[in-house]
Legacy VTK file of the C-alpha trace (Angstrom):
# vtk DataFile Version 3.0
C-alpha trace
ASCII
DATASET POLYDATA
POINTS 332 float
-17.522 -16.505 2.807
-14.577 -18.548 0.731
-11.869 -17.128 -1.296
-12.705 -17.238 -5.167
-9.272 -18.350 -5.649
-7.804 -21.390 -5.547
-6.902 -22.715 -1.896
-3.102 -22.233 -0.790
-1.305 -25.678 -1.111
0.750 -27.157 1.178
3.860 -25.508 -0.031
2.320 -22.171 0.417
1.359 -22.803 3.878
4.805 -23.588 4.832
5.951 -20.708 3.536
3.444 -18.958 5.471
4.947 -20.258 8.969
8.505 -19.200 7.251
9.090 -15.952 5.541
11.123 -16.335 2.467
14.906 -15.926 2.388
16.026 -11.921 1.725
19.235 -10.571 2.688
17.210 -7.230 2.356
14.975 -8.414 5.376
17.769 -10.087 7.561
19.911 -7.155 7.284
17.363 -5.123 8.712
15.881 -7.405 11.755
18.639 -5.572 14.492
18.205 -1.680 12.695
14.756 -2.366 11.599
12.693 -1.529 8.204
11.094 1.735 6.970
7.950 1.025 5.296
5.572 3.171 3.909
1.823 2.333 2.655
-1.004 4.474 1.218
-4.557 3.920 1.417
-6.708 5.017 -1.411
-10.246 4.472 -1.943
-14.166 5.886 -1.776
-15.623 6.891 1.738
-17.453 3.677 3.131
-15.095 1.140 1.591
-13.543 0.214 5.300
-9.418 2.026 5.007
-9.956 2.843 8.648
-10.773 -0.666 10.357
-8.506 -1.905 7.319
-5.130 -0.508 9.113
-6.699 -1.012 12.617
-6.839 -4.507 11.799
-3.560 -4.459 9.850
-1.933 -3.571 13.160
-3.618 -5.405 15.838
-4.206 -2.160 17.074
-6.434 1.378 17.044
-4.644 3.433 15.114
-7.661 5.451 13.787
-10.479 5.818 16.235
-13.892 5.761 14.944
-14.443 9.321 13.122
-17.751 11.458 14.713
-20.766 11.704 13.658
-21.401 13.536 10.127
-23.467 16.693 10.862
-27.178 16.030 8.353
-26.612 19.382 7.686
-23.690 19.096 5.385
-23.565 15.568 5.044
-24.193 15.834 1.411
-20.932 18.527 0.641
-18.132 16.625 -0.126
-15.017 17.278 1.611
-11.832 17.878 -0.152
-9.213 14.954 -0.244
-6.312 15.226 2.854
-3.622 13.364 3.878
-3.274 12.133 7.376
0.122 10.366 8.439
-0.039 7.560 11.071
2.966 5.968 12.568
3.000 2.643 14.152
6.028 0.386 15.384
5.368 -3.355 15.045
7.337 -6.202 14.845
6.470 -9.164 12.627
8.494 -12.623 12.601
11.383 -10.901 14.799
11.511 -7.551 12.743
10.793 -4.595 14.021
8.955 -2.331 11.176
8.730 1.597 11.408
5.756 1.790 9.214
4.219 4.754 8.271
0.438 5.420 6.499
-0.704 7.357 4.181
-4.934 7.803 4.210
-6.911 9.873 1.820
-9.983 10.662 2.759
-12.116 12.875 0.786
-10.897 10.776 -2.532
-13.561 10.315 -5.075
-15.806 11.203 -2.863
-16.548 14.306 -5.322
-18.534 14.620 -9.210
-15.264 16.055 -10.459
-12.547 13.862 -9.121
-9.518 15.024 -11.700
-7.426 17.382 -8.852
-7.818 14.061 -6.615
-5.407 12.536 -9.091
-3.560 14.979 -9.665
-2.931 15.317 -6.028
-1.817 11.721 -5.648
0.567 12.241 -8.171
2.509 15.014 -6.850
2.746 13.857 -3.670
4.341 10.547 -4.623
6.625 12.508 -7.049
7.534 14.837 -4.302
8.978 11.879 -2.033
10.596 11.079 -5.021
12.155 14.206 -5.431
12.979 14.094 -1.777
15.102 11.025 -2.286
16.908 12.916 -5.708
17.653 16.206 -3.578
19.366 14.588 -0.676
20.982 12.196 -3.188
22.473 15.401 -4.510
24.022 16.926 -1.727
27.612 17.342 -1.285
26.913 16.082 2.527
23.899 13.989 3.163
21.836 13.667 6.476
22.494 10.536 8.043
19.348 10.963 10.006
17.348 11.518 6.601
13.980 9.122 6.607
12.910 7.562 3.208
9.157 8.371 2.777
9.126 6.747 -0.828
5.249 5.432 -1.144
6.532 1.767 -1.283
2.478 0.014 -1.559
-0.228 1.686 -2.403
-3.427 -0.199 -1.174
-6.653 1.097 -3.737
-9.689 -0.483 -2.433
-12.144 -1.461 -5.050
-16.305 -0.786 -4.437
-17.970 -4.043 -4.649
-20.331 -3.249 -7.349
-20.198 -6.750 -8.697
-19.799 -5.899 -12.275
-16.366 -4.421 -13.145
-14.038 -1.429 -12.773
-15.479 1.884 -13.000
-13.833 4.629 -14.899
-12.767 6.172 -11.737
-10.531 2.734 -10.463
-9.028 2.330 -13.891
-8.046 6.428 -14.324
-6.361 5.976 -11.048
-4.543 2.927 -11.514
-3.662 4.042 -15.179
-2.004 7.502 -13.714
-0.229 5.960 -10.819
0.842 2.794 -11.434
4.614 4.031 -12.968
5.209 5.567 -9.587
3.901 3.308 -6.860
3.251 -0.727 -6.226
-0.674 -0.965 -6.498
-2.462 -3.628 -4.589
-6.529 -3.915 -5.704
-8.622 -4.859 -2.912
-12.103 -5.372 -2.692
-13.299 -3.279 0.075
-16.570 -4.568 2.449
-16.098 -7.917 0.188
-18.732 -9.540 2.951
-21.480 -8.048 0.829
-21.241 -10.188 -2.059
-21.982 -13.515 -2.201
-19.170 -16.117 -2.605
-20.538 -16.437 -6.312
-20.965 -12.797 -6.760
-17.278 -12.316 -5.283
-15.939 -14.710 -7.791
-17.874 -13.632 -10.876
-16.222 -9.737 -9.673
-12.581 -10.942 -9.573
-12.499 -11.925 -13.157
-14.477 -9.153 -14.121
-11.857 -7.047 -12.551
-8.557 -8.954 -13.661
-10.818 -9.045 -17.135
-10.377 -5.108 -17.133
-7.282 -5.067 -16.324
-5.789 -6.983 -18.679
-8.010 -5.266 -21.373
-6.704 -1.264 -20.555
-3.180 -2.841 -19.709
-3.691 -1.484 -15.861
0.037 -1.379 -14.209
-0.567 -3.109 -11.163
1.998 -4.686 -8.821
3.535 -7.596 -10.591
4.487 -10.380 -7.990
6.329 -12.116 -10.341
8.708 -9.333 -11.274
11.970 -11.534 -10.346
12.234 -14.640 -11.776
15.791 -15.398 -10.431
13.908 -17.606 -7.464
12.394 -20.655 -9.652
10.536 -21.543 -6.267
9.307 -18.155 -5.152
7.546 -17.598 -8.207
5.651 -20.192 -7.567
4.543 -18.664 -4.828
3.964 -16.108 -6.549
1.845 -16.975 -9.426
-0.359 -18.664 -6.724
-0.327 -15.213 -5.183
-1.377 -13.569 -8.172
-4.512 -16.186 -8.678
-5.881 -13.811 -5.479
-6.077 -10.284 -6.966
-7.765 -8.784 -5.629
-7.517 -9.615 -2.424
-11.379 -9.941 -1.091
-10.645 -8.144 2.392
-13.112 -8.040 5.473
-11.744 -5.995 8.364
-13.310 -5.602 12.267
-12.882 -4.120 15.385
-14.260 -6.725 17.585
-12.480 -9.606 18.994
-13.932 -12.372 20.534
-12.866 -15.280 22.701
-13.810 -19.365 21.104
-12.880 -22.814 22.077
-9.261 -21.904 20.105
-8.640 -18.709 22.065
-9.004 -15.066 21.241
-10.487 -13.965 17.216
-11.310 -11.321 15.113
-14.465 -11.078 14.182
-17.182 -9.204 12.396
-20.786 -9.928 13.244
-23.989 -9.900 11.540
-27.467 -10.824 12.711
-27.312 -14.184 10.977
-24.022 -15.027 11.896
-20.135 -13.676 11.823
-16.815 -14.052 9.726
-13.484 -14.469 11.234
-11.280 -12.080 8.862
-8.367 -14.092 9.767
-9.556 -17.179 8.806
-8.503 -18.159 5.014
-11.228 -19.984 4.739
-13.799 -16.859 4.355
-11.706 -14.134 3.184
-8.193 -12.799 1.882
-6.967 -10.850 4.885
-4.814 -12.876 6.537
-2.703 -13.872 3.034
-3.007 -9.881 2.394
-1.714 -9.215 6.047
1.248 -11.862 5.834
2.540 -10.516 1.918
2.504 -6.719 3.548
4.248 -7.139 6.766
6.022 -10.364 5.891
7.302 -12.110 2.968
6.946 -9.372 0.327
8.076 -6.463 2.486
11.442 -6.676 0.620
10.343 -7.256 -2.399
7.972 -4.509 -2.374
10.371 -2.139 -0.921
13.433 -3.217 -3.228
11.092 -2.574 -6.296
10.391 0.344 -5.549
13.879 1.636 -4.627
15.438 -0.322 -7.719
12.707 0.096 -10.162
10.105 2.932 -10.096
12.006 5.380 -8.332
15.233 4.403 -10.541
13.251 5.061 -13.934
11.609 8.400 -12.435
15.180 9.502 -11.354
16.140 9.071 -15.273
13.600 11.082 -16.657
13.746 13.522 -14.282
17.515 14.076 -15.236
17.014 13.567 -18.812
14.499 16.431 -19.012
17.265 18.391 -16.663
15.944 17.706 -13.074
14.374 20.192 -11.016
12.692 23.164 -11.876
14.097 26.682 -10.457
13.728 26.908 -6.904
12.724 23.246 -6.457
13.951 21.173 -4.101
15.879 24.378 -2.097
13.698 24.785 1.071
16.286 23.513 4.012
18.049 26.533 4.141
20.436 24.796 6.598
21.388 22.108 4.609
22.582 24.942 1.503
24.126 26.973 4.291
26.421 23.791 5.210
27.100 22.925 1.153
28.144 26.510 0.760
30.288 26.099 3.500
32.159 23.225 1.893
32.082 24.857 -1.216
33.672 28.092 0.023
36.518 25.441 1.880
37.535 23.510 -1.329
37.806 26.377 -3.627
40.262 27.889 -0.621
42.227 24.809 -0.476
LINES 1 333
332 0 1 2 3 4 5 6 7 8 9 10 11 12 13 14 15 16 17 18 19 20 21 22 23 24 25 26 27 28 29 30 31 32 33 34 35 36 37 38 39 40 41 42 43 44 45 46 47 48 49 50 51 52 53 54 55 56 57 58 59 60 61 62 63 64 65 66 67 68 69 70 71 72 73 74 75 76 77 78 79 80 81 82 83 84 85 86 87 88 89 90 91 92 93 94 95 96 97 98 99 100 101 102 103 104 105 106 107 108 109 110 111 112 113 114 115 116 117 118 119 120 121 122 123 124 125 126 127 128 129 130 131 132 133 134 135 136 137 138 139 140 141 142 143 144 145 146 147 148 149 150 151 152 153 154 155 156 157 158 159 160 161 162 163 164 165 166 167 168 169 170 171 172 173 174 175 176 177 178 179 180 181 182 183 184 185 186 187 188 189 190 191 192 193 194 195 196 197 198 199 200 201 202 203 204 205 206 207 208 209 210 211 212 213 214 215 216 217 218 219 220 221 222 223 224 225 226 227 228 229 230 231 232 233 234 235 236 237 238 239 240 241 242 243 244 245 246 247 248 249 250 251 252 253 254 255 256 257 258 259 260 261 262 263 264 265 266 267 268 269 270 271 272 273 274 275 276 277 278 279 280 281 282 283 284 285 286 287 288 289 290 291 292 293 294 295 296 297 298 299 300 301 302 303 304 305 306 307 308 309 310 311 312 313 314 315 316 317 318 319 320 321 322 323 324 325 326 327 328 329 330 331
């Protein structure tokens, strides 16, 4: 398979042995970055060997075998947390992931995005509480949703009312990256033809996706950027197989008829995919949501006068120490 997209040029592949300049991403090489990403999409699509492959690593082992006698009862949506340490380009990353199995996996999908919702707003409202407090917890960890990765069924005709609800709801709260998940079952017409279809529908509903080109203070990084942007979605092909070739070790997916190598630009979007999440847009992605999304929830949630009764008041310790300082300065 090829990319639908135009090729990366030479300036792009430079920048893909260099990470861009950000103070952001220096500053944190010796502490290290916290980086959160959810994974969102239909049963089947491939989320599992997706982060597997993301990390070098099993981080999900394959799930059991469905039982035929209740293999046609959906199960509800859940959220399961995995941690991984990695270090990319001399950076060590605390990332954290977010997967949601059981979404849209049902005829009535609505609480699934509800569901989504609240739990981004509630890491939200995390951030607001602890802002709040008269003494903050220096040990506090950020779990602001800072990419969410929504992976696309390869129908090969366009967005289905279920993608564009989704994006539509969630795309003020969270950076949304499209994939197109198990992209090795179209061909590389098909796959083409599907990516304007989808960027078609986007552009027609006014879908809030990610915007790569949201600074324009670096003339040269946007274009990077726009080249970026040429890719959504990002056609992704994931494995769990690696195989040793006359260039050393790969990852590979086989098929009777042959195999892909999902690192390999060449046949899919993976590796540009891998290198924008844990490399060169890490800041970015990060700083947008910190400076952007979670600064415009913040406003409305104190223009409409913040939290609701009892919201927001569950660490009885930390009230026990405000009262304390409380009590102190009205004594003094």
């Amino acid at each position: 398979m090829a990319p639908s997209a135009p090729s990366i040029n030479s300036t792009m592949s430079s920048r893909m042995a260099t990470p861009r300049p950000s103070s952001y991403r220096y500053k944190s090489e010796k502490r290290g970055m916290t980086y959160n990403i959810m994974l969102v999409g239909q049963s089947g699509l491939g989320r599992r060997t997706f982060l597997n492959t993301l990390c070098e690593r099993e981080v999900i082992s394959p799930p059991d075998a469905p039982n035929p006698e209740t293999a046609n009862v959906a199960d509800p949506m859940r959220f399961d947390t995995y941690e991984v340490n990695l270090e990319e380009e001399g950076t060590r990353i605390s990332l954290t992931v977010i997967d949601t199995p059981g979404f849209g996996d049902g005829l009535n999908n609505t609480d699934c995005f509800k569901q989504l919702q609240d739990y981004i707003e509630a890491q939200f409202d995390e951030v607001l509480v602890e802002e709040s407090r008269i003494k903050r917890n220096r040990r506090y960890r950020d779990h602001r949703i800072h990419t969410l990765i929504y992976f696309i069924t390869p129908t090969g005709h366009s967005l289905r009312e279920l993608d564009i609800e989704l994006i539509r709801r969630l795309g003020e709260y969270v950076n949304i990256i499209p994939v197109i998940g198990r992209a090795d079952s179209l061909t590389v017409e098909e796959l083409a033809t599907f990516k304007q279809n989808v960027m078609r529908d986007i552009d027609y509903y006014k879908l809030p996706l990610y915007n790569f080109c949201w600074d324009e203070s670096d003339s040269e990084a946007l274009k990077e950027n726009r080249e970026i942007m040429d890719y959504t979605p990002f056609s992704v092909v994931t494995c769990d197989e690696v195989i040793d070739n006359e260039f050393g070790a790969v990852r590979v997916r086989r098929y009777p008829w042959g195999s892909i190598e999902v690192d390999d630009e060449g046949q899919c979007d993976f590796a540009l995919l891998r290198y924008i999440l844990l490399n060169s847009h890490i800041a970015d992605l990060i700083n947008f949501t910190e400076d952007v999304l979670y600064e415009n929830y913040r406003t409305k949630k104190l223009e409409v006068g913040g939290f609701a009764e009892g919201e927001g008041g569950d660490e009885e310790d930390d009230d026990e120490e405000d009262e304390q300082v409380l009590s102190t300065s009205k004594k003094d």
